[in-house]
C-alpha positions in Angstrom: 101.4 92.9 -25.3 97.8 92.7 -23.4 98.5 91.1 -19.8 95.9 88.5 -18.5 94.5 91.6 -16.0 93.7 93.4 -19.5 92.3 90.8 -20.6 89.9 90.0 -18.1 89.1 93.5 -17.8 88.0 93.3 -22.0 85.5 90.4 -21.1 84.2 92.0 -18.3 83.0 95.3 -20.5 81.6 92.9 -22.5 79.8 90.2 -20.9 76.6 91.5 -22.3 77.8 93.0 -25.8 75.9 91.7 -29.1 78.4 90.0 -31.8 78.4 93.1 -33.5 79.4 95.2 -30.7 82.4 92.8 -30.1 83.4 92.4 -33.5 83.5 96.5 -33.5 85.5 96.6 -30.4 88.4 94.1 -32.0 88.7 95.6 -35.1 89.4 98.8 -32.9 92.2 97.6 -30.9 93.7 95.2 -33.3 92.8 96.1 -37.2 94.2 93.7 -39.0 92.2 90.9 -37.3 91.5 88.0 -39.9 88.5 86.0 -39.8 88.7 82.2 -39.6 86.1 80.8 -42.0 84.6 77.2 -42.2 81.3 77.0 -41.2 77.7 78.9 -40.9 78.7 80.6 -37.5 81.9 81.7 -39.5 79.6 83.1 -42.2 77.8 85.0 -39.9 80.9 87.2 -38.6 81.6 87.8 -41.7 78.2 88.7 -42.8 78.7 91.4 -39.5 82.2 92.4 -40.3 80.5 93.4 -43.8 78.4 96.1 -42.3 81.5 97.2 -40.4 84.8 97.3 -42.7 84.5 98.0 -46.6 86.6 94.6 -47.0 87.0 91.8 -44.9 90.0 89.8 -44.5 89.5 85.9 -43.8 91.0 82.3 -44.1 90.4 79.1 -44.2 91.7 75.9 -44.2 91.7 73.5 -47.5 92.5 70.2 -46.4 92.0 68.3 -49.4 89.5 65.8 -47.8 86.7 68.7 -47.5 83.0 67.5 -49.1 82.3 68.9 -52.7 79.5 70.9 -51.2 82.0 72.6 -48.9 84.0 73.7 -51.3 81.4 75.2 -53.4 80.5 77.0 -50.3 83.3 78.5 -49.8 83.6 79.6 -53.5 79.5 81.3 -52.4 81.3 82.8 -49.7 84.0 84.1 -51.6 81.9 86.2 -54.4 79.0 87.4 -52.1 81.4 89.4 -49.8 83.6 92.1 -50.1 85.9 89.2 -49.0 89.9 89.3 -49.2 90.1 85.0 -48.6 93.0 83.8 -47.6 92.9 79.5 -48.7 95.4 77.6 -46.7 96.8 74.5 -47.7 98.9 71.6 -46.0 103.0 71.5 -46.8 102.8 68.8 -49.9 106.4 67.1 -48.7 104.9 66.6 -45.3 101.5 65.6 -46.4 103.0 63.0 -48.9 105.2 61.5 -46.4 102.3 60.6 -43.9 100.3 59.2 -46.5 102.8 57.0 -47.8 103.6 56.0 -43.6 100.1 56.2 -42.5 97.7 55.7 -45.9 94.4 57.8 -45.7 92.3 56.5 -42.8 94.5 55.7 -40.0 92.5 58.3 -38.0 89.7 55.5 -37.7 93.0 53.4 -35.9 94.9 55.7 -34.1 92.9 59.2 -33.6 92.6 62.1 -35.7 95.4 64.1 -34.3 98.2 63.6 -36.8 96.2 64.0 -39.5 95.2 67.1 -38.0 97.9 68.0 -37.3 99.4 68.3 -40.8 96.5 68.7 -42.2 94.7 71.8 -40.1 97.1 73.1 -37.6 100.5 73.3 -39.3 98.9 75.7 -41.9 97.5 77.8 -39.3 100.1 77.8 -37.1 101.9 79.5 -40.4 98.9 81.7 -41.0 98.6 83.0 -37.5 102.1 83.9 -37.0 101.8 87.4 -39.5 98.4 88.4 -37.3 98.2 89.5 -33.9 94.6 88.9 -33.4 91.9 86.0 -35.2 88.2 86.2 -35.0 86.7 82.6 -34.7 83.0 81.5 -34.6 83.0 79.1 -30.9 80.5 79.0 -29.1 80.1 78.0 -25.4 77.4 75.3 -26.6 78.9 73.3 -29.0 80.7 70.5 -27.0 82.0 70.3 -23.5 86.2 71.2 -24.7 84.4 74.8 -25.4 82.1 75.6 -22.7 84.5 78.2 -20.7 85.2 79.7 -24.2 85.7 83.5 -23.5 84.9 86.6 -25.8 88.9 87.1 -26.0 91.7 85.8 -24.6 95.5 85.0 -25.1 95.8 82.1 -27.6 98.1 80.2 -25.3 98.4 77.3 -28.3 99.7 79.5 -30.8 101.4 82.5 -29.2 105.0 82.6 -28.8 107.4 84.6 -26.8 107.9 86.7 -29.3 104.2 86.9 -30.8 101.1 87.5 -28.7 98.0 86.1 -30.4 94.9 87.1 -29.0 91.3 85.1 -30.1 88.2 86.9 -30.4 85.1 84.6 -29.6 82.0 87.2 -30.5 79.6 84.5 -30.7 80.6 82.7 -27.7 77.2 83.2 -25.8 75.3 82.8 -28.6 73.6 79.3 -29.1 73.2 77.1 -32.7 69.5 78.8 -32.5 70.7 82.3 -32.4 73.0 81.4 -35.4 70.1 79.6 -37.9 67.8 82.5 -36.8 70.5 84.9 -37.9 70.9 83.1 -41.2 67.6 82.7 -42.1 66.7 86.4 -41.1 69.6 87.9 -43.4 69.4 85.3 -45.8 73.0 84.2 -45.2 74.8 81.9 -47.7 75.6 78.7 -45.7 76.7 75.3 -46.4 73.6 72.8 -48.2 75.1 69.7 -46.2 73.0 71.4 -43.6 69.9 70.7 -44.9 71.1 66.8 -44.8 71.5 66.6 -41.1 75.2 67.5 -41.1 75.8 70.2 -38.3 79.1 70.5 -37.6 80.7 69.9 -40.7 84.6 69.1 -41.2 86.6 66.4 -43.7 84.3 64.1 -45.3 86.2 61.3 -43.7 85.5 62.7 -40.3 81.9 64.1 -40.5 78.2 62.3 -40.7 75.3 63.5 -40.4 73.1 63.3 -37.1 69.6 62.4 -36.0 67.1 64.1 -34.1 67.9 65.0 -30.2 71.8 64.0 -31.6 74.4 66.8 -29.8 75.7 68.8 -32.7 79.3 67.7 -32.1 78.7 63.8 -32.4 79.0 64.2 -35.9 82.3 64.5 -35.6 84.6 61.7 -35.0 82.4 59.5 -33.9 84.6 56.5 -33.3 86.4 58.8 -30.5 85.3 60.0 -26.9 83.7 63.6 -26.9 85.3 65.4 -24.0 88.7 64.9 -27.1 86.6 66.1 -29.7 88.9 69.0 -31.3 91.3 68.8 -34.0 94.2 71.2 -32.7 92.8 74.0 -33.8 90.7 75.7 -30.8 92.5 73.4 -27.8 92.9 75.8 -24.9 95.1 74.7 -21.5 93.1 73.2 -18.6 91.5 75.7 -16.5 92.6 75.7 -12.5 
């Protein structure tokens, strides 16, 4: 198990690294990293993990509310990389019973973290307990719950005593320019509700598109404050 001091000492060597560089360096130390996959800065990791493993290992999650587009993205994804894809779904029993309690928009009521929460992080929280490291696309930029992200750290939400999870941030510094110049330069699939003005794109439910000088983020459950914007699955503790 890595101590905090090790850590540290990792982002330190590589505060100025390229994504690449990064990604090269985790696939090192842990090799059975997986790649979490949902949106364009996912593609691109992937789209750099291609040039440095001759298979990549990712997963996302299938909610069942996604848009049609984002599903045919994914199924893109899926045949234009040497891509082992991983599709993770929520427990039908639990699912069922919240619908019946709740219905299918209570989120607009009472917040989006139940629905989350059986929806997203109960089937990661099962996915991320067989790996000891995931990749994820966050950046420092995208709303103010992620603007102390770090290139790696210990995934305080979903390690256990007995299971040390460390999360890989390579794109971290990187800003929603760098990405789209990335894509556009390498031709990278990405999803077409982009060219609509969606940005950040989750459930349909959740997600709108945004107009000009709009954050990227405010997209995303709109009805709710920003600084609570996240679904579960990148919370991190409060920093001292």
């Amino acid at each position: 198990m890595l101590t905090p001091h090790a850590i540290a000492a990792l982002n330190a060597e590589h505060a100025t690294s390229d994504p690449k560089a990064i990604l090269r360096a985790a696939f090192a130390q842990w090799p059975g990293a997986e790649l979490s996959f949902s949106g364009a800065e996912d593609v691109v990791l992937i789209e750099l993990a291609s040039k440095l493993l001759p298979r990549v290992n990712a997963f996302t999650l299938d909610t069942g509310r996604l848009h049609p587009e984002t599903y045919q993205f994914i199924e893109r994804v899926r045949v234009h990389y040497p891509l082992d894809l991983d599709v993770l779904s929520p427990d039908a029993a639990q699912l069922q019973a919240f619908v019946r309690e709740k219905g299918l928009f209570s989120f607009y009521e009472d917040g989006h973290e139940a629905c989350c929460g059986i929806r997203k992080v109960a089937p990661l929280r099962r996915k991320l307990a067989t790996v000891d490291a995931w990749i994820s696309g966050q950046r420092r930029d995208q709303s103010p719950t992620r603007a102390d992200v770090p290139l790696f750290e210990i995934d305080a939400a979903f390690s256990t005593p007995d299971h040390q999870l460390i999360k890989i941030n390579p794109l971290a510094n990187w800003s929603s320019a760098d990405v789209w110049n990335y894509i556009r330069l390498f031709d990278v699939p990405y999803n077409s509700l982009h060219d609509r003005g969606f940005i950040s794109i989750g459930c349909e439910p959740c997600t709108r598109a945004i107009g000009p000088n709009q954050h990227e983020r405010e997209g995303r459950w709109w009805w709710e404050e920003a600084t609570i914007k996240e679904c579960g699955l990148h919370k991190r503790p409060p920093q001292s």
